[in-house]
N, C-alpha and C positions, 0 to 999 in steps of 0.2 A: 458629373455628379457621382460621388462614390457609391459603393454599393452599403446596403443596410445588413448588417448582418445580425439575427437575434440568437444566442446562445441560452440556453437553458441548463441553469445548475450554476454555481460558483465553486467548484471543487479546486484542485490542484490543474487538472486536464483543462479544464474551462478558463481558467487564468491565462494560464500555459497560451492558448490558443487566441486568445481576448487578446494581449501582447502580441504574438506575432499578425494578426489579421491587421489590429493599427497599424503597427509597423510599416505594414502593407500600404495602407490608404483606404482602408475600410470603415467604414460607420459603425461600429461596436459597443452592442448593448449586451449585458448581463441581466438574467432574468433568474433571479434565487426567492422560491416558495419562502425559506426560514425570514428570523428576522436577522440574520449574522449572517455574515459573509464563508465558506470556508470547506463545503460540503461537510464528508465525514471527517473533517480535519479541526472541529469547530473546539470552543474553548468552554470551561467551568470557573465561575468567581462563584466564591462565597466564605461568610464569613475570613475571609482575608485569605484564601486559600485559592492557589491555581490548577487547576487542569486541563492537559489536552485531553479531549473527550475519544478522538481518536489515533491516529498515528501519531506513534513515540518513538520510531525509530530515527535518525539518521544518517543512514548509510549511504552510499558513493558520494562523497560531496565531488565528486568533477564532471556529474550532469546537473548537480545545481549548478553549479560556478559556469557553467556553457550556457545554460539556458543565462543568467542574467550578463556574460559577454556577448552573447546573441544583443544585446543591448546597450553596447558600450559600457556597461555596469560590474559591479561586483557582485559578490553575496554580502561581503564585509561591508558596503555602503547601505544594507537596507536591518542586518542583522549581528550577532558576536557569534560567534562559534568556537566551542572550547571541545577539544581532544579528551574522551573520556579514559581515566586510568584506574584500574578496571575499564572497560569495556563493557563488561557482564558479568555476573558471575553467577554458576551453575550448580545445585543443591540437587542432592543424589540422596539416596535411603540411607539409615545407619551415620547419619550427621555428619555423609562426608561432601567435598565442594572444591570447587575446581572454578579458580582466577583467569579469566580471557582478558588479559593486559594488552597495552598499547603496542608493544612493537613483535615481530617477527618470531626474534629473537627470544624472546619474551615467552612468546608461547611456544615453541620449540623447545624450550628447557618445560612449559608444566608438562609438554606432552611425555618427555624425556622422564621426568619425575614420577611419572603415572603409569608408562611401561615400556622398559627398556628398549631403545631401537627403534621408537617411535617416532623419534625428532625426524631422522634422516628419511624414512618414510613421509613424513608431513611434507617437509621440505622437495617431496619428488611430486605430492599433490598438490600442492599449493603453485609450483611450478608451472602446472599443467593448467591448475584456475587462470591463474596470471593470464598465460597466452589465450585460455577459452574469453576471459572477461576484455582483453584489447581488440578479438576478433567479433565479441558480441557488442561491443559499445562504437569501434568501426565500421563493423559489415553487417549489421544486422537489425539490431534496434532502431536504427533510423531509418527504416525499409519500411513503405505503407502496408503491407500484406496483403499488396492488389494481385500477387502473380507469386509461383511456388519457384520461378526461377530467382527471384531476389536472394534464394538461400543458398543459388548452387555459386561461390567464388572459391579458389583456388584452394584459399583453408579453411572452409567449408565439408570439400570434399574430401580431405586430409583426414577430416576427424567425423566423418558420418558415421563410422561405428558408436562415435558416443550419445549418438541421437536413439539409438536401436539398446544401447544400456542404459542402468540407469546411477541414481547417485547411490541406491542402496549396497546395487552390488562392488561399484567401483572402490567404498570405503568399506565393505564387509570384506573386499579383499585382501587391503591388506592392515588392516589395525583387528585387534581382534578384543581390546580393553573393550567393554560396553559402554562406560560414560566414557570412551573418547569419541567411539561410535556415534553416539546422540548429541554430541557435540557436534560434528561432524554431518550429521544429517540437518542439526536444526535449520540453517540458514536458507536454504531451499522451501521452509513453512512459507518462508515469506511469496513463494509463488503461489501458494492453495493448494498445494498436493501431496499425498506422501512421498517419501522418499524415493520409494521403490515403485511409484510409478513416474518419477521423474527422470527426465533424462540428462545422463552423465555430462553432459555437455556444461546443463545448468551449475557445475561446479564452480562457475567463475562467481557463485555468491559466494562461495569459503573465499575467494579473492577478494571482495567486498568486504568481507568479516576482517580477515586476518591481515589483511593486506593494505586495505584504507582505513580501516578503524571505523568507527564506534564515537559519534560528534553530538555534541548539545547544543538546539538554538541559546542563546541567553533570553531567558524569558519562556522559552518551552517550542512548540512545532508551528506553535503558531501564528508566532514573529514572522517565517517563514510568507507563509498566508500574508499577511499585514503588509510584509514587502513585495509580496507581488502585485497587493491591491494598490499601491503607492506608484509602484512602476506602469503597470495598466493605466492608472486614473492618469499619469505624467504623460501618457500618446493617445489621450482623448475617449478610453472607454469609459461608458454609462455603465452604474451597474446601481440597481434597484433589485432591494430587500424586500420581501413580504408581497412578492409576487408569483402566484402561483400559475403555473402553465397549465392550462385545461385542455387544451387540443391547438395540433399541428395542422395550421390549415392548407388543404392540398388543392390547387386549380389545374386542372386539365394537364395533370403529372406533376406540378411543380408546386414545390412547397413555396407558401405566398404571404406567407407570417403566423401568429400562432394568437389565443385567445387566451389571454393575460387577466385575472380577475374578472370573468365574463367580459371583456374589452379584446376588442381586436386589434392587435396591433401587426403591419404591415412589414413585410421584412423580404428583401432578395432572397436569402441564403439563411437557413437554418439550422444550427448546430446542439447537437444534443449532448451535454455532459455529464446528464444524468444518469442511471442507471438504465442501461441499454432495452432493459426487456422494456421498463415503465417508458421509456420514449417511444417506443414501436404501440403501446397503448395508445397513445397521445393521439393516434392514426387511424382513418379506419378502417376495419380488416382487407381489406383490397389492396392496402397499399402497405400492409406489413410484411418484412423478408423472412421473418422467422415466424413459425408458428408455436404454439405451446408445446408439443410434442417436442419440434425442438430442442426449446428452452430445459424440459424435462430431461432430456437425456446427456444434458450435459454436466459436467463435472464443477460443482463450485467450490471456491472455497469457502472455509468454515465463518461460521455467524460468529459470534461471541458476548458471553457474559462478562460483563464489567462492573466494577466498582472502582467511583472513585472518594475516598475517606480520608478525613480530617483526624489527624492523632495529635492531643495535647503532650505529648513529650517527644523528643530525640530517638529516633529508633537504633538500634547496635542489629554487629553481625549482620548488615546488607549493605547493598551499593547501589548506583543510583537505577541499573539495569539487576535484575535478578530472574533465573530458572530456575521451577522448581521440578525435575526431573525424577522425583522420589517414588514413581508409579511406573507402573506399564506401560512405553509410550506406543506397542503397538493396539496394546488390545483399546486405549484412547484414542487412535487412529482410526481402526475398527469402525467406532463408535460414532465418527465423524462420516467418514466416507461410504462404509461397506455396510454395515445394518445401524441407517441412524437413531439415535438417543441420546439420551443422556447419559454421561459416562459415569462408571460407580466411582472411578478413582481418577479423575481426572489430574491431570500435569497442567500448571500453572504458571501466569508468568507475573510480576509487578515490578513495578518502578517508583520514586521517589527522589523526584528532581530536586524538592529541598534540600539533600545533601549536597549538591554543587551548585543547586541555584537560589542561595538563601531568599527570591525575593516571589518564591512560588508557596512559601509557609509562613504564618505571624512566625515570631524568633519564638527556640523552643519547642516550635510545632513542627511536623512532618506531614507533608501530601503522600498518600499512597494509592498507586494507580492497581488493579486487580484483574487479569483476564483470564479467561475459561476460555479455550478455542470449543466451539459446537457446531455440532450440524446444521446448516439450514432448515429452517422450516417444522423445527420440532416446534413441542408444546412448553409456550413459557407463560410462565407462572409469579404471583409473588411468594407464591408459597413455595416455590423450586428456587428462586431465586436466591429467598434467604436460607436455605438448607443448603445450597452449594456454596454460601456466603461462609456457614459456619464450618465446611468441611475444608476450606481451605483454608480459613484463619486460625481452626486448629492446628493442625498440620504449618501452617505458617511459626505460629509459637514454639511448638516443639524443634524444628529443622533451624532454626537463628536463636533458640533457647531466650524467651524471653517473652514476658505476656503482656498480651496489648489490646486484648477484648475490652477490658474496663478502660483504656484511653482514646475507645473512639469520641470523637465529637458529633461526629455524622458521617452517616454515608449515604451515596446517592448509586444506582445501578440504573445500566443502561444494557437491554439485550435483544432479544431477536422481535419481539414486537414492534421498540422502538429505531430498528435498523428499518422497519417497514415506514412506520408515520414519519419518521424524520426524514428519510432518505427515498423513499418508495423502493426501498431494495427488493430484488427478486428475494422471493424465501426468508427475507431478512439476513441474507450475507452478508459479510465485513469487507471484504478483499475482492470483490468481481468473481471472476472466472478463473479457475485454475488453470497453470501451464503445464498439460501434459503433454505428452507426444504428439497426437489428435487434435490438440488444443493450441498450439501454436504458430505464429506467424500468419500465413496467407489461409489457416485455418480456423483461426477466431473470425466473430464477429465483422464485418467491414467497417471500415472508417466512411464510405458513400454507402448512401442507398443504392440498391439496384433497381426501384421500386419508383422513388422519386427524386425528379430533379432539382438540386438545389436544396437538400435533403443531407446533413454529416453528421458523424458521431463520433465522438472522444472520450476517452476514459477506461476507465481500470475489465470490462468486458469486451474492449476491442484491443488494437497493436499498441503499446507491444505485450503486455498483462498488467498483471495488480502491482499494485506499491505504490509509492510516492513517487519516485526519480521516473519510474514506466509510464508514470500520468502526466509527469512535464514533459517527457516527450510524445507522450501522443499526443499533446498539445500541437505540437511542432509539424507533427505528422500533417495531422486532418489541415493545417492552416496550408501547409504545403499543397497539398491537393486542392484545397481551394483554389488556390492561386494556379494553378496547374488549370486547372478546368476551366478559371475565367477571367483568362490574362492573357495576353498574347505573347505567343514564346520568347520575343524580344524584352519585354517588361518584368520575364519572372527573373525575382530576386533570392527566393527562398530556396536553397537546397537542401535535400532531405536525404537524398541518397549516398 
C-alpha cells in the first residue's frame, strides 16, 4: 500500500512536488485554505478584465520545459508561449527610456547607444552570466542544501571570489552610465536583496534577462498554474479547495497527519508548501527548528503594493512590461531593507498584458497591473494605500505623457495585510526569503525537519530561493528526499543532484 502523503498549500513548489511524489507511487493529496488553486500565483476576473494577482514574470523557460519533460510532456501541451519584443521597457526622470528587446544583439546596440563602449563591455558580462547561469542550473540549484559541500565542484571553486563580491560592485565596475547601471542591477530584485548585497555570482539572472528573454503565458501566469493542476490531477493527485490547515499532528516525533477544518485527517508524510515560518506554527513549540528570533533576523524580501485597474481606453507610450526608474532607487532600497517604511518616492513597476494578450481586456479596454516593492511588516492602510495609488499614477501620466485618472473603471489593491490573510506570509512578504550571501544554499531554511519525522518543506523560504522557476524546483527537490529517506536505494528513481 502506498504511502499518504498530505501537502499544504497549492502554490508553484507544492505542484511541483504533488507531480513528482505521484510520479513516485505516492497517495497525494493537496490541501489549499483559499477557494482557488494557485498560492501567490492566483488569478483576478472582473468585469471582463483579467489579472494575475501575483507573479508576471516569465523567465528561464528551460526550468519550466524540464520540469514538464520530467513528465514526458511539454509546456506547449498545457500552454502558448509568445517571446516578448520589448521585453520591458524602462522610464528614467526627464522622459527619458530605454527598450530591453528580444535579442542580444539588440541590446548591445541600446547599450552602445546609451554610452560609447558599452556594447563590448556587456558582451564580456553577459559572458560570464552565461557560464555563472549553466553552472547554477547544473551544479547547484538542484542540490537539497543538506550539506555546504554540494557547493564546493570544480567551477565552484573557479569562481568563489564571486560569492565574496557582489553584483553592485562587479557592474559599478565597469559601466559607469546610471540607467545602464539600474538596468543592470534590476534583475537580481527578483532574489529579495539589493544589489550590493548580493553576490556577483547571481549575475547569471542578467543571463536570464538578456539571454533567454522575457515570455508570456497566453492567457497570463496562470495558465501555467492551470497546467500543472491538469498534469497532477493526470497521475492521481487529490487536491481540495477551502481547506484550511489548523495544526500538524505530531506522534512520538513523527508527523501523523494534520487537522483539516477541525477534522483530522491522517497522513505518512507531511509537506509544507506554505509559507515556512506559518508551517513551523502549525507545530507545537517543541517541535519547531526555527524560533522567532530567528525568523526576525533574517533578511526578507520586500512585501508589495499592488493594484490591479480596469482602464476604458487603449493606453500609448508603454509595453506589456514597464520600469519606472524616475527616483532614487537607492535611497527606496534603503527604505525596504535598512530603516523600513514607507518610501517618499518610491520606483515602480506595471504591466498590461492586453497589449499582446487581447483576450485579458473587453476590446478597447486595457488591464493595468501596479506594484510598489515595501518592507515587510510595515503599517498598511487604505488611507496609505490610496495616496501611493495617486503618487504613482501621477507620475505614471507625466513619464508616458498621457492622462488616465478619468479612464479608470476600477481598481482593486492588494498589500501587506492581505499577503498575511491570503497567504499567512511572515510580515506579509511577497518573494520568501532573500538570497544573500548568509542566505544561501545549505544556509536557508531546510527542506526536512530536524525536529520531526516525516515532517518536509518546499517553497520560496527554503532551496533554492524566491521566484517561480526556484519554487518548481524545490518542488523536485523535497520529493527527491522524500524518496531518498523512504525508498530503498534500489527503487529510487528521482535524481536531484
Amino acid at each position: 500500500m502506498s504511502k499518504k502523503i498530505a501537502i499544504i498549500g497549492s502554490g508553484f513548489s507544492s505542484l511541483s512536488a504533488s507531480c513528482y511524489l505521484a510520479q513516485l507511487g505516492y497517495d497525494v493529496t493537496i490541501f489549499e485554505k483559499n477557494s482557488t488553486i494557485g498560492g501567490r500565483a492566483r488569478q483576478l476576473k472582473k468585469k471582463g478584465f483579467t489579472f494575475d494577482i501575483g507573479p508576471s514574470w516569465y523567465w528561464m523557460p528551460d526550468v519550466f520545459e524540464s520540469f514538464f519533460n520530467d513528465f514526458n510532456t511539454s509546456a506547449s501541451d498545457f500552454y502558448t508561449l509568445e517571446k516578448l519584443n520589448p521585453a520591458y521597457k524602462v522610464f528614467f526622470k526627464d522622459n527619458e527610456n530605454i527598450k530591453i528587446e528580444d535579442t542580444l544583439e539588440k541590446i548591445y546596440q541600446a547599450f552602445e547607444n546609451e554610452e560609447k563602449g558599452s556594447s563590448l563591455k556587456l558582451q564580456k558580462f553577459i559572458k560570464t552570466a552565461q557560464s555563472n547561469y549553466e553552472i547554477a542550473i547544473k551544479n547547484l540549484v538542484y542540490r537539497p542544501g543538506v550539506s555546504p559541500l554540494e557547493l564546493v565542484t570544480k567551477e565552484t571553486i573557479q569562481r568563489v571570489g564571486q560569492f565574496f563580491s557582489t553584483i553592485s560592485k562587479e557592474v559599478r565596475k565597469e559601466f559607469k552610465n546610471d540607467k545602464l547601471i539600474k538596468i543592470l542591477e534590476f534583475p537580481v530584485l527578483f532574489l529579495g536583496a539589493k544589489p550590493s548585497d548580493t553576490p556577483s555570482f547571481y549575475s547569471f539572472m542578467n543571463y536570464a534577462d538578456f539571454g533567454l528573454g522575457t515570455w508570456h503565458p497566453k492567457g497570463g501566469m496562470y495558465q501555467v498554474i492551470l497546467g500543472m493542476e491538469k498534469l497532477a490531477k493526470s497521475l492521481g493527485v487529490v487536491i481540495l479547495t477551502n481547506s484550511n490547515v489548523e495544526k500538524i499532528e505530531v506522534t512520538q516525533g513523527r508527523a501523523t497527519g494534520i487537522i483539516v477544518n477541525s477534522e483530522l485527517i491522517e497522513a505518512d508524510i507531511v509537506l509544507c508548501g506554505a509559507d515556512y515560518h506559518h508551517g513551523e506554527t502549525l507545530l507545537e513549540p517543541k517541535y519547531r527548528q526555527y524560533s522567532e528570533k530567528y525568523w526576525e533576523t533574517k533578511t526578507f524580501a520586500p512585501s508589495s503594493l499592488l493594484f490591479y485597474v480596469g482602464f476604458d481606453k487603449k493606453l500609448k507610450n508603454v509595453n506589456h512590461h514597464n520600469l519606472f526608474f524616475d527616483t532614487d532607487f537607492d535611497a527606496h532600497a534603503k527604505d525596504i531593507y535598512d530603516d523600513p517604511k514607507w518610501p517618499n518616492d518610491p520606483l515602480f513597476y506595471a504591466n498590461f498584458t492586453s497589449l499582446t494578450d487581447s483576450g485579458t481586456a473587453p476590446e478597447g479596454n486595457e488591464n493595468g497591473f501596479f506594484l510598489i516593492p515595501l518592507a515587510p511588516g510595515i503599517e498598511d492602510t487604505e488611507e496609505l494605500r490610496a495616496s501611493y495609488f495617486d503618487k504613482i499614477i501621477t507620475r505614471f501620466e507625466k513619464l508616458t505623457n498621457q492622462s488616465v485618472k478619468n479612464n479608470i473603471i476600477f481598481k482593486e489593491s492588494f498589500c501587506v495585510k492581505d499577503f498575511i490573510k491570503e497567504y499567512n506570509s511572515y510580515k506579509g512578504n511577497a518573494y520568501g526569503m532573500a538570497n544573500t550571501l548568509l542566505q544561501t544554499a545549505f544556509l536557508r531554511p531546510k527542506l526536512k525537519s530536524k525536529k520531526v519525522e516525516h515532517l518536509f518543506f518546499t517553497g520560496q523560504l527554503t532551496v533554492p530561493g524566491p521566484g517561480v522557476p526556484p519554487s518548481l524546483i524545490s518542488g523536485k527537490l523535497v520529493a527527491g528526499l522524500v524518496e531518498a529517506k523512504y525508498k530503498p536505494a534500489k527503487e529510487l528513481k528521482l535524481i536531484t543532484t
